[in-house]
N, CA, C and O of each residue as an XYZ file, in Angstrom:
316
protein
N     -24.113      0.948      0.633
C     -22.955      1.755      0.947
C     -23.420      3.150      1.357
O     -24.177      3.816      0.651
N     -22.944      3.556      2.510
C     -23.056      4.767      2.837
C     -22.981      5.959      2.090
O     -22.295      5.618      1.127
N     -23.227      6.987      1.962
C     -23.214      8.155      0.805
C     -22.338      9.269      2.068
O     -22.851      9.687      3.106
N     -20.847      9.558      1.551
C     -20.254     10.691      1.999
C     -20.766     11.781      1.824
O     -21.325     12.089      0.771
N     -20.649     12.588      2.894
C     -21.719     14.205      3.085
C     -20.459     14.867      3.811
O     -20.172     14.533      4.960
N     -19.914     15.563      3.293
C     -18.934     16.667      4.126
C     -19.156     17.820      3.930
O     -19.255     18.412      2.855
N     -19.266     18.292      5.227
C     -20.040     19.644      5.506
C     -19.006     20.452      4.995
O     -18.032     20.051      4.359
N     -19.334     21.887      5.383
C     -18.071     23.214      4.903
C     -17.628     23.459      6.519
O     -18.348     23.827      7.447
N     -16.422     23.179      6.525
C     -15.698     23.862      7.496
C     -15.478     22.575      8.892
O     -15.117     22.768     10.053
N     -15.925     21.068      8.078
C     -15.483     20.270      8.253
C     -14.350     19.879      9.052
O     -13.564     20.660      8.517
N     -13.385     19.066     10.228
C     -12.373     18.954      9.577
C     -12.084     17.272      9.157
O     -12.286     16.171      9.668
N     -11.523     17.790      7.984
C     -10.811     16.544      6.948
C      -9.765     16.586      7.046
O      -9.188     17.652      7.263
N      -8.964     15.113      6.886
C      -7.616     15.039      6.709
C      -6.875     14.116      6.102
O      -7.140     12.934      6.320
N      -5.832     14.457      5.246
C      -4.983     13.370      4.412
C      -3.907     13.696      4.403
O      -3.409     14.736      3.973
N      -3.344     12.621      4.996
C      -1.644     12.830      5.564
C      -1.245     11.367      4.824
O      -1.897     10.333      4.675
N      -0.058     11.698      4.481
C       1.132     10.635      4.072
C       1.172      9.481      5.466
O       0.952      9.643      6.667
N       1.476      8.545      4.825
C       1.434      7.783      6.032
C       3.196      7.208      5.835
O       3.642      7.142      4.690
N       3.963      6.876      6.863
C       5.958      6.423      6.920
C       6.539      8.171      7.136
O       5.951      9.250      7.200
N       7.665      7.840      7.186
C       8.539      8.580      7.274
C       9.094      9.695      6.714
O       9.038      9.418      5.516
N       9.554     10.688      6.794
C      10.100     11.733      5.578
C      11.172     11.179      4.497
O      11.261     11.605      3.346
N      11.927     10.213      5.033
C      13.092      9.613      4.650
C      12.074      9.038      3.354
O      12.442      9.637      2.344
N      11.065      8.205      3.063
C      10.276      7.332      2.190
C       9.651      8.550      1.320
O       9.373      8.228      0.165
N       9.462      9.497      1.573
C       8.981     10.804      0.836
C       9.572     11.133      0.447
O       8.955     11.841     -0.349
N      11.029     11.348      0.171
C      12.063     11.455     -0.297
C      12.860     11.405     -1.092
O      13.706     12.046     -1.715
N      11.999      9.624     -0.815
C      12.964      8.946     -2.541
C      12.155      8.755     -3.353
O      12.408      7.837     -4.134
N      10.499      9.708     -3.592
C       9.958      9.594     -4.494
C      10.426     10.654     -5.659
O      11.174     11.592     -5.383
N      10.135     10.521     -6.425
C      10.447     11.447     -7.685
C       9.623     12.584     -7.508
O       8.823     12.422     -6.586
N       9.554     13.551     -8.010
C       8.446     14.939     -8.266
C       7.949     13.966     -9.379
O       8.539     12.961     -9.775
N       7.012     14.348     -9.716
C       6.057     13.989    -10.511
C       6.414     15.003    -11.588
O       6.102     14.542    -12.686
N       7.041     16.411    -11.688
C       7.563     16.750    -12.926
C       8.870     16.391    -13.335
O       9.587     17.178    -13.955
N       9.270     15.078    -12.975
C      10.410     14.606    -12.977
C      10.394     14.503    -14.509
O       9.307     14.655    -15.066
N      11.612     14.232    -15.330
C      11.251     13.261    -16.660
C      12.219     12.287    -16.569
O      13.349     12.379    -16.090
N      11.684     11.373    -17.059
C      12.633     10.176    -17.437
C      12.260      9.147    -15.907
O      13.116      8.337    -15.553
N      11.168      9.259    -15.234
C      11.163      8.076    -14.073
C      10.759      6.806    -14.692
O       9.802      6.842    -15.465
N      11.229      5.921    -14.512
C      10.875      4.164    -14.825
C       9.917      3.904    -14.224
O       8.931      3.574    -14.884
N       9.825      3.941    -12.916
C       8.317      3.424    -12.149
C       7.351      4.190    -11.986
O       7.546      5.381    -11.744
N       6.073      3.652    -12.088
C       5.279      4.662    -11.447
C       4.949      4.944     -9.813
O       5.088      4.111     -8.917
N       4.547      6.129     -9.681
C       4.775      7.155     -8.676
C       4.060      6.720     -7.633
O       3.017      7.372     -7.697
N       3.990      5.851     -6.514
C       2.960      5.481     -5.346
C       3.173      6.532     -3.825
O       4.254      6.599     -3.240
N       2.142      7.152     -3.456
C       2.003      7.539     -2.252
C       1.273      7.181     -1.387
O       0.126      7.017     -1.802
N       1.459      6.905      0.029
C       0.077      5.688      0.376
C       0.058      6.791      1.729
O       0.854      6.994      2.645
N      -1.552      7.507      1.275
C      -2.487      7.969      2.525
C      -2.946      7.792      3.415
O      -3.270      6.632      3.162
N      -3.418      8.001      4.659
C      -4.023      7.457      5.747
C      -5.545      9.192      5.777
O      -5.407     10.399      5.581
N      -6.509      8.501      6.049
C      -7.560      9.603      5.813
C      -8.504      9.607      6.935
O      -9.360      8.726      7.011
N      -8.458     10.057      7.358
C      -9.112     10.039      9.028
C     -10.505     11.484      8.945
O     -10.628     12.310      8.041
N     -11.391     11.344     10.256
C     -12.150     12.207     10.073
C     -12.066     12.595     11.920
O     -13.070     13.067     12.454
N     -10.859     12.350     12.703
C     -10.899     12.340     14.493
C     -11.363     11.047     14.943
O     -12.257     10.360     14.448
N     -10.555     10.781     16.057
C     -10.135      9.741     16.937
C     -11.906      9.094     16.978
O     -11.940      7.975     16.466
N     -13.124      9.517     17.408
C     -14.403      9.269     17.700
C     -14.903      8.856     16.159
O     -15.961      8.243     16.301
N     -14.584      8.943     14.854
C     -15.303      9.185     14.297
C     -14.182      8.283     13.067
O     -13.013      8.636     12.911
N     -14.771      7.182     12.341
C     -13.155      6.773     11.455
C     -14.242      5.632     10.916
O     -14.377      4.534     11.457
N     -15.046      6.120      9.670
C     -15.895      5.539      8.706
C     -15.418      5.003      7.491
O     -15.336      5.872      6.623
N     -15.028      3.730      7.078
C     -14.407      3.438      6.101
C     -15.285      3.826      5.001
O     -14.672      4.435      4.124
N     -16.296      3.694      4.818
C     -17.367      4.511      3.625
C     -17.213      5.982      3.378
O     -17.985      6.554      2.608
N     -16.207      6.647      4.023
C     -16.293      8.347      4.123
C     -15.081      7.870      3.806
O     -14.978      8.129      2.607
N     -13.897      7.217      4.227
C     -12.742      7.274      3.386
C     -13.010      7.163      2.054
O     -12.829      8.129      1.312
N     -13.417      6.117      1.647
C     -13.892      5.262      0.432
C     -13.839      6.038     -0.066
O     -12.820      6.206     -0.737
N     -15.195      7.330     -0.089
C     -15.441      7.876     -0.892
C     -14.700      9.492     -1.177
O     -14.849     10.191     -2.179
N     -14.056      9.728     -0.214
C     -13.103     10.741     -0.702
C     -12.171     10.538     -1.217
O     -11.618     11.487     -1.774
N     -11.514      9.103     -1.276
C     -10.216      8.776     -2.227
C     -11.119      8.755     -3.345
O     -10.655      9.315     -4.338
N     -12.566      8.153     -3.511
C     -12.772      8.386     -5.132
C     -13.381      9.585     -5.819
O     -13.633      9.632     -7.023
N     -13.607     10.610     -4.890
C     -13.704     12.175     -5.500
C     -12.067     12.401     -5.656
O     -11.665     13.116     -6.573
N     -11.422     11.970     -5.023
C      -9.795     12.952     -4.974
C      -9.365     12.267     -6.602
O      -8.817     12.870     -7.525
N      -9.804     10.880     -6.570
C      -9.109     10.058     -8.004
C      -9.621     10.551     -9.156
O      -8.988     10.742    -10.194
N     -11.146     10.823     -8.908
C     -11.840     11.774     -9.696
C     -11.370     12.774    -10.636
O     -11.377     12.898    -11.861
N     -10.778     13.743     -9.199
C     -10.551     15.321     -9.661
C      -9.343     15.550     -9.998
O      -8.876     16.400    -10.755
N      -8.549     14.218     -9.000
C      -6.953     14.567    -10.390
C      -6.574     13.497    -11.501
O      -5.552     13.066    -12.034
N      -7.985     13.295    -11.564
C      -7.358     11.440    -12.582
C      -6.534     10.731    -12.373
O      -5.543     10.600    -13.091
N      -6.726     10.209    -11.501
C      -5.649      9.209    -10.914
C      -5.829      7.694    -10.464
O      -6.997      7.430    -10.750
N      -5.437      6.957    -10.092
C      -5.626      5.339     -9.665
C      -5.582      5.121     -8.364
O      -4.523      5.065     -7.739
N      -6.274      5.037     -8.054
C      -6.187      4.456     -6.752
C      -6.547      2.905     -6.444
O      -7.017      2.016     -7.154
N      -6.004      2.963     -4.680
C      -6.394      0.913     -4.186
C      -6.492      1.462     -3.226
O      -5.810      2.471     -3.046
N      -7.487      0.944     -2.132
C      -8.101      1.448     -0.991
C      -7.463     -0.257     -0.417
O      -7.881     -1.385     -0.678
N      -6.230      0.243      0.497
C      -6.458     -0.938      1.369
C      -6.218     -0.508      3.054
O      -5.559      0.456      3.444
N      -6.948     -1.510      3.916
C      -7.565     -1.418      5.119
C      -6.566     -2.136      5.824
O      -6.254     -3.167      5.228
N      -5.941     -1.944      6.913
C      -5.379     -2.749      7.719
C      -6.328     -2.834      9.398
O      -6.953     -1.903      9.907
N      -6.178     -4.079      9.892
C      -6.769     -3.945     11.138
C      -5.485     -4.581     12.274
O      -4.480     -5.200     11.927
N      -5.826     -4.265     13.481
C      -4.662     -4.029     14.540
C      -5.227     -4.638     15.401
O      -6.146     -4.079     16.000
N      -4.768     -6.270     15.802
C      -5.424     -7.748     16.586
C      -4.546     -6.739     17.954
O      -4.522     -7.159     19.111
């Protein structure tokens, strides 16, 4: 497996992936009293030339890291 190296001044990016409408009907996370737990599903890109699933990989697991969190890395491909 590849070893992620991100330089300083990089650019990185993590954007929500759907609609505002689907962002919407999530709860704040300082909500109290939510029943389900809280899913947001990312899309993590590094520019159109350049889209390393090993550099995703591994920044969802520094990000899960640093806020303790769960993550599932899933991949879609486009026939």
């Amino acid at each position: 497996m590849a070893k992620a190296i991100f330089h300083r001044r990089q650019r990185v990016w993590v954007e929500p992936v759907g609609t505002w409408a689907l962002i919407d009907k999530v709860n704040p996370i300082w909500a109290k009293g939510f029943d389900e737990p809280i899913r947001v599903t990312y899309d993590c890109g590094l520019g159109r030339e350049f889209r390393a699933e090993e550099l995703a990989r591994e920044a969802f697991r520094l990000a899960a890291a640093k806020l303790s969190v769960t993550t599932t890395f899933v991949t879609r491909t486009v026939r």
